[in-house]
N, C-alpha and C positions, 0 to 999 in steps of 0.2 A: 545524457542522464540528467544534467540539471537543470535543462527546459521542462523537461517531465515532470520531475521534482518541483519545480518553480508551479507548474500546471495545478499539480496535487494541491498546494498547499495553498494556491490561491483559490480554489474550487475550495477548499474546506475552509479556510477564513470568511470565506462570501457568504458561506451557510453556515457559520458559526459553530462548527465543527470540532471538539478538542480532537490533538493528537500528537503523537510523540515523534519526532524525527530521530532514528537511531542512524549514525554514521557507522556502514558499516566495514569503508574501507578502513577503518583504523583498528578492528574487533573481529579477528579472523574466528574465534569460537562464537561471536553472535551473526556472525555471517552462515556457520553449519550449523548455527540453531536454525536460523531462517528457511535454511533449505529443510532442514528436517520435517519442523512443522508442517512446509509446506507437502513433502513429499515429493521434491525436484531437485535431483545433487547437481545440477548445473544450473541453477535461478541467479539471475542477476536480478541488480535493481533496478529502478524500483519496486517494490510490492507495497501491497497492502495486505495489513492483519488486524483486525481488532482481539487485543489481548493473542492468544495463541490458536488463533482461528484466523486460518487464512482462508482472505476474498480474491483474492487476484492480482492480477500484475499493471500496470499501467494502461494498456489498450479495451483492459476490461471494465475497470475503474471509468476514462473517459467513457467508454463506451455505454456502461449504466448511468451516468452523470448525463448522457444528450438523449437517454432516455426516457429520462425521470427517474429513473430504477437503483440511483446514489443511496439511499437510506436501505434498501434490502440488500445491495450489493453489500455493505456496511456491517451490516448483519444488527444493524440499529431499528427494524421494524418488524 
């Protein structure tokens, strides 16, 4: 999980990116928020949400990232 995470957060530093890192082993009700939202009762992390709109989980994220497709995966375009 925190080569992922390390992943994420250097891709979004690199392109100056804000965003929040919620820990959510410590936050077992923002943990069934996350799944909520997302609408997957068994989601681990990582994910990504901008606000409460969820884009995806980490292989989808890199995966728009080496496409070019990071700012729509984002939901920032």
């Amino acid at each position: 999980i925190y080569i992922k995470q390390n992943r994420i957060k250097l891709i979004l530093d690199g392109k100056k990116i804000p965003y929040e890192e919620i820990d959510l082993s410590k936050n077992q009700e923002v943990r069934e928020e996350m799944r909520a939202l997302a609408g997957i009762p068994d989601l681990l992390p990582p994910q990504i949400f901008n606000g409460n709109t969820y884009c995806g989980d980490f292989q989808a994220f890199d995966d728009a990232n080496e496409d070019g497709r990071l700012l729509e995966f984002l939901h920032l375009k």
